[in-house]
N, C-alpha and C positions, 0 to 999 in steps of 0.2 A: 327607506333610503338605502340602508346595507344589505338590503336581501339577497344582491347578487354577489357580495362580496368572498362567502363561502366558496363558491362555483368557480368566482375568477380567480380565489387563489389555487384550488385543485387544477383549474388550467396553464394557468400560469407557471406554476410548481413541475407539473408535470413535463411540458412542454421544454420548460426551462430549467430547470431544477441544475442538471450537468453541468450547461454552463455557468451558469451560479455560482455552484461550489468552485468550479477554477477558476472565475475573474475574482469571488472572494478571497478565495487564497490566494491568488498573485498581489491583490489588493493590501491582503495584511503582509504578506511578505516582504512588499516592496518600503510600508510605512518607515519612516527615519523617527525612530524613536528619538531623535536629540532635538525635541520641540526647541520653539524660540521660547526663552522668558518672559514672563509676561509682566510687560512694565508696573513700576510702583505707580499706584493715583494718591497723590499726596494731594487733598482736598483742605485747602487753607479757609476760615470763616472768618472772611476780613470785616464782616460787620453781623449779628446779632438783630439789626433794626431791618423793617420791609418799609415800602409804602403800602400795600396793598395787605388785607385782612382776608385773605381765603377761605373758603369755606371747611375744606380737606388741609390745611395744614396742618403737618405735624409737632410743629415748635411753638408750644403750648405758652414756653416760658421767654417767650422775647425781651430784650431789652438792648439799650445804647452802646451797649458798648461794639466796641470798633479795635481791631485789631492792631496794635503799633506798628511801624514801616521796622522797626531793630526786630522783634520779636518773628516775623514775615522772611526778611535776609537773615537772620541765623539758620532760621528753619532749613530756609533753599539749599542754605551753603552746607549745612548736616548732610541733607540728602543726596546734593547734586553732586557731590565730593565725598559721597559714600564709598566706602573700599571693597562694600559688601557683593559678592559675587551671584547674589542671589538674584538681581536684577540689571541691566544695563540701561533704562530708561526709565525717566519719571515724567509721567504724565500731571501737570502742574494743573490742578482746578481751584478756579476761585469760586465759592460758594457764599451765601448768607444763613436768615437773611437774605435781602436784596443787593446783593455783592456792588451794583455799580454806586449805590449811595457812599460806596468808598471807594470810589474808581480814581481818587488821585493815588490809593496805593498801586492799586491794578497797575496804571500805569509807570511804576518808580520797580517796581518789580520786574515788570518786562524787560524793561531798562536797561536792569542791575544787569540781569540775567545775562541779556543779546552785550554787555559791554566786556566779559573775559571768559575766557572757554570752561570747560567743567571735565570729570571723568566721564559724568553721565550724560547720553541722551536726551533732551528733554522737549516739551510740548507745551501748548497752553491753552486751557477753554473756561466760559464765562458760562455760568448758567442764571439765566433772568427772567425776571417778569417781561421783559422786553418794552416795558414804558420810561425807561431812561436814558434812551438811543438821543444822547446829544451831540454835537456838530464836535465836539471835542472826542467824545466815542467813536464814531467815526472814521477821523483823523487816526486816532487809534489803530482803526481795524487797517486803514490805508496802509500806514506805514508797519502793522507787524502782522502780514496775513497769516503768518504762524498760529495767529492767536483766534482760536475758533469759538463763535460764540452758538447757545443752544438755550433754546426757549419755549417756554411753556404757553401753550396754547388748547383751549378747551372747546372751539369748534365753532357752532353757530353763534350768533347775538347773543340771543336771550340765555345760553346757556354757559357762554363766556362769561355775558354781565352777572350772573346771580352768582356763579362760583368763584369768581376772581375780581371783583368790587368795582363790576362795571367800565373793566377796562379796555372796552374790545376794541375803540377807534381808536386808542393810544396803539395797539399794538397794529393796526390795521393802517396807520400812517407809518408805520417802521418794516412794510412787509419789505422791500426792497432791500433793504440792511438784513433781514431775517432769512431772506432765498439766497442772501450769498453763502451761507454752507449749507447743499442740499443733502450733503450726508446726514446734517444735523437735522434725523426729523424731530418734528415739535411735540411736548412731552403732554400726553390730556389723561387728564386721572378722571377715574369713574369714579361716582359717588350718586343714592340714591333719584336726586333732583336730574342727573344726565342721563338717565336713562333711556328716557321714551324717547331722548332727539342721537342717541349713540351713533346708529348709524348714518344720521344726516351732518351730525358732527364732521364725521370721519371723511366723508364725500367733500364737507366746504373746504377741510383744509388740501385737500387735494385738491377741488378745482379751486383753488388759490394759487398753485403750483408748492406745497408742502408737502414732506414725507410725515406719517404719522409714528409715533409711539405711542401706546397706550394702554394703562394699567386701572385693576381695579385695587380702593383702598384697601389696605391691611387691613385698618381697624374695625371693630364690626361696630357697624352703622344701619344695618338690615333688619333689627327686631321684630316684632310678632308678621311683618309683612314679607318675609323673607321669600316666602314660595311667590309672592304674587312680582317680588321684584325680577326672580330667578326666571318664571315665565316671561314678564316683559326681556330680560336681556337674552333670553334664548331665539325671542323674534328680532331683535336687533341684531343676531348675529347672523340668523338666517338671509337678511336684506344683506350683510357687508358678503356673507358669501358668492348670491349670488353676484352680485358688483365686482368682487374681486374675481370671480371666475369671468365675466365679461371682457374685465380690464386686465388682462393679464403683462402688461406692461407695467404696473404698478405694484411695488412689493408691500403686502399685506401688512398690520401691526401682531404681534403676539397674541392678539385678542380671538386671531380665527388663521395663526403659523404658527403654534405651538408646535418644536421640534420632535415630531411622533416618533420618529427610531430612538430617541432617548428612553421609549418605554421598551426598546430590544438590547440597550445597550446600558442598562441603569448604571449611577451612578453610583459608589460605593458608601456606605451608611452614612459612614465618617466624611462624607465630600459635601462639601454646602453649595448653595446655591450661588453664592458673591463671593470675591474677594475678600469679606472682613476679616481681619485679623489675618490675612495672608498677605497680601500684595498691596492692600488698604490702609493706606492713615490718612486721619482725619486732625486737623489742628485747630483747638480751641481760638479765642486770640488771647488767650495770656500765654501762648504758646504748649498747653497740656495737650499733650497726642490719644488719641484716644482710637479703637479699630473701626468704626466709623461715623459718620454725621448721627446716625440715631442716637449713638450711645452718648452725645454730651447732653448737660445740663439747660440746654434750648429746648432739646428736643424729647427728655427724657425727666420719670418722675425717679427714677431709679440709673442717673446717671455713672457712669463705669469707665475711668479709661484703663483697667486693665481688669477685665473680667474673665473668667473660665471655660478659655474657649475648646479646653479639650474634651475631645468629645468623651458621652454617655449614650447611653442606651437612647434611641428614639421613643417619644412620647408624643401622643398616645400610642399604645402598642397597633394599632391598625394603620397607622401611618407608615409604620417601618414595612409593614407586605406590601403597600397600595401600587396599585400599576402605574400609577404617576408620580412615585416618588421621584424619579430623574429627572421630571422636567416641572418640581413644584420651586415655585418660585418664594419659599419659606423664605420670612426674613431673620434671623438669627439674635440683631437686635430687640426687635420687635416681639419674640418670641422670650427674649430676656426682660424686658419689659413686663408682659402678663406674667411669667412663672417663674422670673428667675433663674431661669436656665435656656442656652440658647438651642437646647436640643428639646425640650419641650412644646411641640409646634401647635401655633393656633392654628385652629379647623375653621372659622367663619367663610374662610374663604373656597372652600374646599370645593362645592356646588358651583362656584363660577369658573375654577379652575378645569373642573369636566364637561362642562359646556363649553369653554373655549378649544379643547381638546378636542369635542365630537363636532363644531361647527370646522374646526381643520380638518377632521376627517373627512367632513363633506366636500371640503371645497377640492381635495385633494384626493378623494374618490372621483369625483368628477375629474377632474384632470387627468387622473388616471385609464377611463374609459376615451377620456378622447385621445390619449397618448397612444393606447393599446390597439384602437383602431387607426391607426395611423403607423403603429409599428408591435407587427403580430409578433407573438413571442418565436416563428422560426424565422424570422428575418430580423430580428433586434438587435441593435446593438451590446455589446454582454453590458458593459457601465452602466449602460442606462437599462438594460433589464434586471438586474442584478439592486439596483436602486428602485427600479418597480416592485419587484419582488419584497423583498423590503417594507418598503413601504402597505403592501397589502398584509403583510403581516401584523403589522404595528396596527391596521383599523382593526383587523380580526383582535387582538390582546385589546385592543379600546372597547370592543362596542362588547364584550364578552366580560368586562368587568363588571360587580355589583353598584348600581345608584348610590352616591354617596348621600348623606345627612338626611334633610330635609327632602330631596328629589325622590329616597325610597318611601316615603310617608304614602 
């Protein structure tokens, strides 16, 4: 697939190389270093309880309880009325749990919120099964279209039904409610049993008219079949490729847009992958804040709301060279979880993460020859040659790193 990619970068380079350097440096020159802040996601778990038993759930330890409406407005009023200069916006998420089983707070909340003004900025989004879209929800959305809702959805029937307890015409009666935020693509986690239908998944919720997001679980769940699983999702990625390079109107999930110039521009040891513990709080409902949804006792055997999150040294030491450490989507919690440290990262994932990497690379090699023959590098525009360039580099550092785990067997 990359055979030619050597070649196009010594042309490319060559050809281009000058101007390069001066639209890069006018590029970094002109940069405004006095980013925006990036708002607080204060994440409330106004209930504890689901309806729905999923297969990949991570909140082992569910139970009833339910948030109080006092414990929920103190919270707001802390944050929304915060003096802290660290942030000018709170992005207000109601979480479970199946959050709408307590949708008469959701609604006393919003309320509260939209009835006197605040220091701070604020926003609001619902994240759900999408099976409790009632005529009162609704109404809801009518009157506070502020309030954005985002929901999980796992693709075809039969692979909807087996990982999310058979819920697909409940969600399939609420599509209309669900296309009114098309920003909000719908969230499908991977797990063994989705595999073999991944990329016919990915196609239904598109011709449904949905954007995708989609992740594979943390937790390892791939035992002694790992290499056979890794084969199957390497042909699964190869079909969303080529679809995605057909469909070029439709933007890609992570699964196969893993951002490759993060492996030219890595991020610094000490930089995580999420907000936890920086711009992230999580709110138990007895009101205990914790730096994210992993880290309560729902979700966790080793629950923590204030754990050590200054960093150490990365672990395992091969993780800290890897050429995808800037775009590994490590979870910090999760990683706290198995070792007790959130700098300790688990590797299970490690093989699907280079595979999502080198199915980007393909679909974005390809884009790139047709790009190149359509704008030779002496007639290019520099931006956009300058982001070619770039980009050719980043397949070259990709497809020139060592097979990780199980793939160098």
């Amino acid at each position: 697939m990359f055979r030619g990619v050597w070649r196009l970068h010594w042309v490319w380079t060559s050809l281009f190389a000058t101007k390069c350097v001066h639209i890069e440096a006018s590029i970094m020159s002109g940069i405004n270093t006095d980013l925006p802040k990036p708002p607080l996601i204060l994440t409330l778990i106004v209930t504890e309880q689901c309806n729905l038993d999923c297969v990949y759930c991570f909140e082992k330890n569910k139970s009833k309880r339910k948030m109080p409406i006092s414990v929920a407005l103190a919270t707001l009023e802390r944050h929304l009325d915060s003096l802290s200069e660290e942030f000018d916006e709170v992005q207000i998420d109601f979480s479970g749990g199946e959050p709408l089983m307590n949708f008469p707070l959701i609604q006393q909340v919003v309320e509260y919120v939209h009835s006197r003004s605040w220091r701070k900025r604020h926003s609001f989004s619902v994240g759900t099964n999408g099976t409790l879209i009632t005529e009162r929800v609704r109404q809801c959305a009518d009157a506070h279209p502020c309030v954005m809702f985002a929901f999980s959805f796992d693709g075809v029937p039969e692979v909807h039904n087996r990982n999310r307890s058979g819920s697909y015409d409940q969600i399939i009666r609420n599509i209309d409610f669900i296309k009114r935020w098309p920003q909000a693509n719908v969230k499908m986690t991977i797990v063994p049993g989705s595999l073999a239908s991944l990329a016919s998944s990915v196609k239904h919720a598109h011709a449904l008219g949905l954007g995708v997001a989609a992740n594979v679980v943390f937790e390892d769940v791939w035992g002694e079949k790992k290499l056979e699983y890794l084969k199957l999702f390497d042909q699964q990625l190869a079909e969303l490729v080529d679809f995605y390079f057909e469909n070029p109107q439709l933007n890609p999930p992570y699964l196969v847009n893993v951002p490759l110039e993060g492996l030219l521009f890595p991020r610094k040891k000490d930089e995580r992958f999420c907000g936890s513990g920086k711009n992230m709080v999580t709110v138990a409902p007895d009101g205990t804040e914790y730096p994210c949804h992993r880290f309560l006792p729902v979700a966790s055997s080793r629950p923590e709301p204030k754990p050590d999150l200054s960093f150490h040294d990365i672990q395992p030491e091969h993780c800290a060279g890897c050429v995808l450490l800037g775009v590994c989507p490590s979870c910090i919690a999760y990683n706290h979880e198995c070792h007790n440290s959130v700098d300790h990262r688990t590797t299970h994932h490690c093989e699907f993460l280079y595979l999502q990497a080198l199915a980007t690379a393909k679909l974005q090699y390809r884009r790139l020859q047709h790009d190149i023959a359509a704008n030779p590098p002496e007639s290019c525009d520099m931006l956009k040659g300058a982001g070619i360039k770039r980009m050719i580099e980043a397949i070259r550092l990709l497809v020139s790193m060592p097979l990780p785990g199980v793939l160098a067997a």
